[in-house]
GUDO-393399 format. One record per atom (N, C-alpha, C): x negated, y negated, z negated; residue in one letter. Coordinates in pm, whole numbers, plus 50000, padded with zeros to 5 digits. Example, Ala and Ser with C-alpha at 12.3 -4.5 7.8 and 13.67 -1.06 7.14 Angstrom:
BEGIN
486815056949220a/487705045049220a/486805033049220a/487155022549292s/486335010649286s/487104999749213s/
END
This chain:
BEGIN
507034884450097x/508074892550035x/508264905250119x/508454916350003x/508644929850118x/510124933550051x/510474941350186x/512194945650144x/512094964650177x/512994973350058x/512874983650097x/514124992750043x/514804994550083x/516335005950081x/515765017949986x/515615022149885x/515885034849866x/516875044549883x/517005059549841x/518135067449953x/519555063149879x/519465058049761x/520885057549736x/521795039349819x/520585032749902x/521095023949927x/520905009049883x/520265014749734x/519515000249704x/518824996549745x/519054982149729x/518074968249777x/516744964149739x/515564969749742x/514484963749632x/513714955449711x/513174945549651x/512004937349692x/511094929549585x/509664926549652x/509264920649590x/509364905649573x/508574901349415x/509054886549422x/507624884949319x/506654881549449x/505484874649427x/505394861649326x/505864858749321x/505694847349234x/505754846349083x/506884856249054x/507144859748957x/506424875048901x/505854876348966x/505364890748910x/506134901748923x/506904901848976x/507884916548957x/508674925349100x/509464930449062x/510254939549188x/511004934649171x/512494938749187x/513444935749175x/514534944049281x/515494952349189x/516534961449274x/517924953149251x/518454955749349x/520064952149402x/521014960449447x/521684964949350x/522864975049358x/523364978149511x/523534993449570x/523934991549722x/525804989049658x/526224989349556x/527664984549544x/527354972349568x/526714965449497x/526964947849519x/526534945349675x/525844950049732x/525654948649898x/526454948749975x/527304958449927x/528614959449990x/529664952549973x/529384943649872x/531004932549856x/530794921849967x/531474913549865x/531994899649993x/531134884649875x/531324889349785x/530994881049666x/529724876249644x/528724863849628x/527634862449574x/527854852949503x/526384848349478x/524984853049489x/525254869049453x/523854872249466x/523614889149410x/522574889149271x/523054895549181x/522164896449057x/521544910549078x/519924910549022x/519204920549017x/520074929348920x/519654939248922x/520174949448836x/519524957748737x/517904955248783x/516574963048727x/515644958448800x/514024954748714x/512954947048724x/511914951748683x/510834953648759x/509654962848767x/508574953048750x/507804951648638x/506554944448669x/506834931048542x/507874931648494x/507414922248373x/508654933248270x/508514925948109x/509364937448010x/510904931248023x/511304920348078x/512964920448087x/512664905248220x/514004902148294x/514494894948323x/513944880348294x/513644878848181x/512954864748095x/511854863448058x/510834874348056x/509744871248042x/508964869848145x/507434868448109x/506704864948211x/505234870748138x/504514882248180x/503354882348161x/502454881948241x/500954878048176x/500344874348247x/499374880348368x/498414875648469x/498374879748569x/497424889248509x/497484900848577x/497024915548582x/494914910448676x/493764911848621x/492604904448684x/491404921148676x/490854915548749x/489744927148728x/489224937048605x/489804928248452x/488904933048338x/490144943048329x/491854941448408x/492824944848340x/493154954248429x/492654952648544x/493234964348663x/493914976548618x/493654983348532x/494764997048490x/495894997048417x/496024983348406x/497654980348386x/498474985148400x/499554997548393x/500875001348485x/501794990648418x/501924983748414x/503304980448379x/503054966248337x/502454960748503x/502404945448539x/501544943748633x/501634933448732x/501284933548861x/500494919048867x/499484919948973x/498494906748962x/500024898349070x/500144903949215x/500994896149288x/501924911049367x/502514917349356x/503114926449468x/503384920749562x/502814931049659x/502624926849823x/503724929149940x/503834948749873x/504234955349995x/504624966549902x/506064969249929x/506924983949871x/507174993049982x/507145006249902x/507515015249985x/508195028949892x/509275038449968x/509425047049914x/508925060449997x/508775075049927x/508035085349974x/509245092349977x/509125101450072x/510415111450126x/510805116150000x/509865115549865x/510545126949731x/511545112049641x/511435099749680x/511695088849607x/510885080849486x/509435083249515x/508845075249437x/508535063449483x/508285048449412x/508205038849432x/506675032449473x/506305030749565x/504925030249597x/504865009949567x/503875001549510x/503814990049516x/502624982649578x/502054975849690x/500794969149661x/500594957149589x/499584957649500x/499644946549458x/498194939749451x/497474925349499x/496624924749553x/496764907149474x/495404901649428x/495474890649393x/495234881649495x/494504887149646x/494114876949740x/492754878249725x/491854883049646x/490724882349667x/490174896449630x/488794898449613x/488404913949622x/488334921149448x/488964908549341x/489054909649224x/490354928349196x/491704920549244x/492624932649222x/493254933649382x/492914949749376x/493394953349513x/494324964449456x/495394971749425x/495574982449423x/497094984849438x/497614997949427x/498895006149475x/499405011949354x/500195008749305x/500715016849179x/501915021049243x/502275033849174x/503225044849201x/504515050149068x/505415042749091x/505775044348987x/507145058449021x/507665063448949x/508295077648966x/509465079148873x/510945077648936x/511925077948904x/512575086248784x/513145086148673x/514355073548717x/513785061848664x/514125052948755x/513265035748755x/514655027248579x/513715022448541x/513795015448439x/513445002648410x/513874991648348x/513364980048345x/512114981948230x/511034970348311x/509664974848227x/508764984148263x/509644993648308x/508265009748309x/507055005448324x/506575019548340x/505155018048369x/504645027948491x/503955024748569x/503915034648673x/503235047948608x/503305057148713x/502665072148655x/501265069648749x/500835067848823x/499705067848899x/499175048348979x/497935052748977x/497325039649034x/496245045849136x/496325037049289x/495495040249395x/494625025049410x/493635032649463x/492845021649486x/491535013949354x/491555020549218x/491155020249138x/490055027649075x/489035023248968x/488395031048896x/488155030848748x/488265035548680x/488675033948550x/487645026848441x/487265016448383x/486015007648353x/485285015548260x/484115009248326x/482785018348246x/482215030048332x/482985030348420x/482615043448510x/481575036148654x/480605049548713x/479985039648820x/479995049048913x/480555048849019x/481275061249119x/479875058949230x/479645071049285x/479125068349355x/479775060749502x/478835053749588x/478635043049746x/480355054549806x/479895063049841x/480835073649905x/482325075449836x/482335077149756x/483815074749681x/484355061249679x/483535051449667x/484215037449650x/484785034949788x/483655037849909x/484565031150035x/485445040450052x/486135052250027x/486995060450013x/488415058749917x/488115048549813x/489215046649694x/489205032549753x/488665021449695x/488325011349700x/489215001049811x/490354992649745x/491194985849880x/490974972049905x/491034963950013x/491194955050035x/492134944150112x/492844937050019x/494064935950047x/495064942850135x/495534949850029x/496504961250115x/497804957050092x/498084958150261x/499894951250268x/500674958150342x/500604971850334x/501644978950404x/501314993750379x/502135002550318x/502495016750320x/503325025950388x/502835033550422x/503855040750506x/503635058550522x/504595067150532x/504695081950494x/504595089550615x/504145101250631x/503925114450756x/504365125350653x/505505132850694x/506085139150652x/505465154550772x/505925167950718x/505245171750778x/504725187750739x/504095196650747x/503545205950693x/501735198550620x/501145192050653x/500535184650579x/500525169350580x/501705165450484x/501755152750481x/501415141450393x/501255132050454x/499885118950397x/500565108550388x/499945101050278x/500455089050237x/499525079750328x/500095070050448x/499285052250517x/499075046350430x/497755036850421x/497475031250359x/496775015350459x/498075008550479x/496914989850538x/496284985250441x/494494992750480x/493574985550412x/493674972750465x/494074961350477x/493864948250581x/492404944250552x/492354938050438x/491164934850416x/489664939650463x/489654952850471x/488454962550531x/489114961750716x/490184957550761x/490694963250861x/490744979650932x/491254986750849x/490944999350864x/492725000450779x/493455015750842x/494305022950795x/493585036650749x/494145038150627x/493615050150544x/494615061950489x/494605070250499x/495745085250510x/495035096050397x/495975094450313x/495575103550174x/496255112150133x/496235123850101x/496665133050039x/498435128950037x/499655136750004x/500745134949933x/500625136049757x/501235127549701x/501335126249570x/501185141149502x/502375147149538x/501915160649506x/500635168149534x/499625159449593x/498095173949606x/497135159249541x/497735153949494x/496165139549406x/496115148549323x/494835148949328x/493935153049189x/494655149849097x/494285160148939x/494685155048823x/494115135748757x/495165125848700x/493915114648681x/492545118848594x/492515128248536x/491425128948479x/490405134448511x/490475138948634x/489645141748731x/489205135148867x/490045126648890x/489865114948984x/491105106448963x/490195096748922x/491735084848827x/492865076548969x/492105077849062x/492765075349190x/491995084549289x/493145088349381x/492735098549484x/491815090449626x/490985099549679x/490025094849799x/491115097049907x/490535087050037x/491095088450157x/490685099750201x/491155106750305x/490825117150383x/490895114650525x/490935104350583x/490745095950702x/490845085150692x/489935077150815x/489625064450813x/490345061950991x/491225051551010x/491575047651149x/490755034451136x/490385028451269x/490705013451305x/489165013051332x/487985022851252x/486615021851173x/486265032551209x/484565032651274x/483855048651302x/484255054651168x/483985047851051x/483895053850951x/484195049750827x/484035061450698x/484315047750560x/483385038450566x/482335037850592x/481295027250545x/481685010650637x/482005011750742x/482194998050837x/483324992150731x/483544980150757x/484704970750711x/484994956450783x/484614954050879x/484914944350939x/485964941951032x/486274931651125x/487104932651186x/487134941751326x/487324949151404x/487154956751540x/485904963551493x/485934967451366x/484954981451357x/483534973951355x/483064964751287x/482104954651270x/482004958151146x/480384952051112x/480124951950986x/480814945550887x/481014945750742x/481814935750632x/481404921050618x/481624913750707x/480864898850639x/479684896950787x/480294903350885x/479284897651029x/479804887251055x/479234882251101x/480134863751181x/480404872651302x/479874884651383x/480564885051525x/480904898451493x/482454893751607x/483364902451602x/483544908251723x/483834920851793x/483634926551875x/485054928851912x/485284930052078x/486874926652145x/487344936452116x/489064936452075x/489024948552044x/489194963752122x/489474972452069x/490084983752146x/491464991852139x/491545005052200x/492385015352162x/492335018052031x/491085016551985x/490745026251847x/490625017551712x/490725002451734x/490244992451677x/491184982051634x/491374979351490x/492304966651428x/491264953551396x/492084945151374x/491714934951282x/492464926751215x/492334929251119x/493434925650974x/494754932850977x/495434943751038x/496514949651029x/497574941950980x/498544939850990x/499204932350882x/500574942850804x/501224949250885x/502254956750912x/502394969851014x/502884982650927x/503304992651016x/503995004851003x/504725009151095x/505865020751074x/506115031951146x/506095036551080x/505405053851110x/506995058051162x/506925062551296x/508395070551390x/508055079851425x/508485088851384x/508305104051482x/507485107451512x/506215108251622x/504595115051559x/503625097551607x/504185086951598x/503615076351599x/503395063751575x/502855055551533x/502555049151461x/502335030651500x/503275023751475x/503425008851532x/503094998551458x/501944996951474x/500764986051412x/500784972351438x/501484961151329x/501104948551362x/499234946151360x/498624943651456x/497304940751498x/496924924751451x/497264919951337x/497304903251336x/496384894351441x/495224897251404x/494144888251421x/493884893851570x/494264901551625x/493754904851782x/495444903151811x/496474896251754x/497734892251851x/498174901951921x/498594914951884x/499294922751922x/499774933951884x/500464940851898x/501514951851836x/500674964851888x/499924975751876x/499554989551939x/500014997851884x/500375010551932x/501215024251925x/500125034051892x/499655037451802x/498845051351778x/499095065551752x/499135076351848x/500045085951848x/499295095251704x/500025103351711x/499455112451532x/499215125951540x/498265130551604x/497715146451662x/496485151451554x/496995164051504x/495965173151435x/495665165051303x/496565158751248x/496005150551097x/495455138051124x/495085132651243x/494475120351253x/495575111951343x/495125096851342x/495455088551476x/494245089351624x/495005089151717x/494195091951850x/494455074251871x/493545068151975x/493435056352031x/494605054852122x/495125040752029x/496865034652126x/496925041152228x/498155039652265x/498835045552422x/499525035052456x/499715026652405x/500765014852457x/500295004452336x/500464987152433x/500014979552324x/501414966452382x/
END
């Protein structure tokens, strides 16, 4: 389950199980009174229904989720979602853009390609996510949307909503940096190949499986899962430089 305040104070989170979001009035937060009732529900058409899971043939869905992972909001207030089935079937980020409504449908999808299409090697490890469970914003004179690829073990930094391509020109926008990984092409754990049995110790420069992270002031605090530890990556010239503190 992820939890996330938007600026007026509401409560949103996800609720994996059920398919959906779910917001909580910052008035009702503030009483004395419960339980707390949602107020508005993202990811199925009301309160009572239930549709079904969102799978590879269906990936361009806006308006239903395989499992939401990980919420986030962007300094302008759009609703960022991951939503990821657990396997390399549905990986993706839908963006949905206020004023939030029960039902909607998002305006944009990351991480996607639109069927029937065959992108070239270079764009896919550039779009292409694997289980992604954490978003996070760099505000800024050029500022980028985080992206925890976990699955690839790599963090990925893309454009702001405002400079993605039109969708009909790129139906989801490319990364424009790769952390954790020499490059787009690696995907393993500590900068290893995708699917090596050996894994290499890690480093300054190096994740494995990310799980969680939050972007403060020009730096960047990385749950490191699988190497058991927390690292600090400072944020110079558009990129991350190798931890300073772990």
């Amino acid at each position: 389950i992820s939890l996330a305040f938007d600026s007026a104070g509401n409560l949103w989170t996800t609720d994996p199980g059920n398919r959906r979001v779910l917001r909580f009035k910052a008035a009702d937060l503030a009483g004395t009174v419960g339980p707390l009732t949602a107020d508005l529900e993202i990811g199925q058409l009301d309160f009572t229904s239930n549709l079904g899971v969102v799978t590879a043939t269906t990936n361009t869905l806006t308006n239903a989720f395989a499992v939401p992972q990980a919420i986030a909001f962007d300094p302008s207030g759009r609703l960022y979602v991951a939503d990821s089935d657990g396997t390399r079937s549905v990986n993706r980020i839908l963006v949905f853009l206020p004023a939030f409504s029960n039902g909607m449908s998002a305006t944009r999808i990351m991480g996607v390609f639109p069927p029937g299409t065959q992108p070239a090697q270079s764009d896919q490890n550039k779009t292409l996510l694997y289980l992604p469970s954490g978003i996070f914003f760099i505000k800024g004179a050029s500022p980028k949307v985080g992206v925890l690829d976990s699955g690839f073990s790599r963090i990925l930094l893309f454009d702001s909503f405002e400079n993605w391509p039109d969708a009909g020109t790129s139906y989801s926008p490319e990364a424009t940096a790769v952390t954790g990984q020499l490059n787009f092409t690696l995907g393993g754990p500590n900068a290893s190949l995708a699917g090596s049995t050996y894994v290499p110790a890690p480093t300054g420069s190096t994740v494995n499986v990310p799980g969680a992270a939050v972007f403060s002031g020009t730096e960047l605090y990385i749950a490191d899962t699988f190497n058991n530890r927390v690292i600090v990556m400072p944020f110079q010239s558009g990129a991350f430089g190798a931890a300073t503190r772990v």
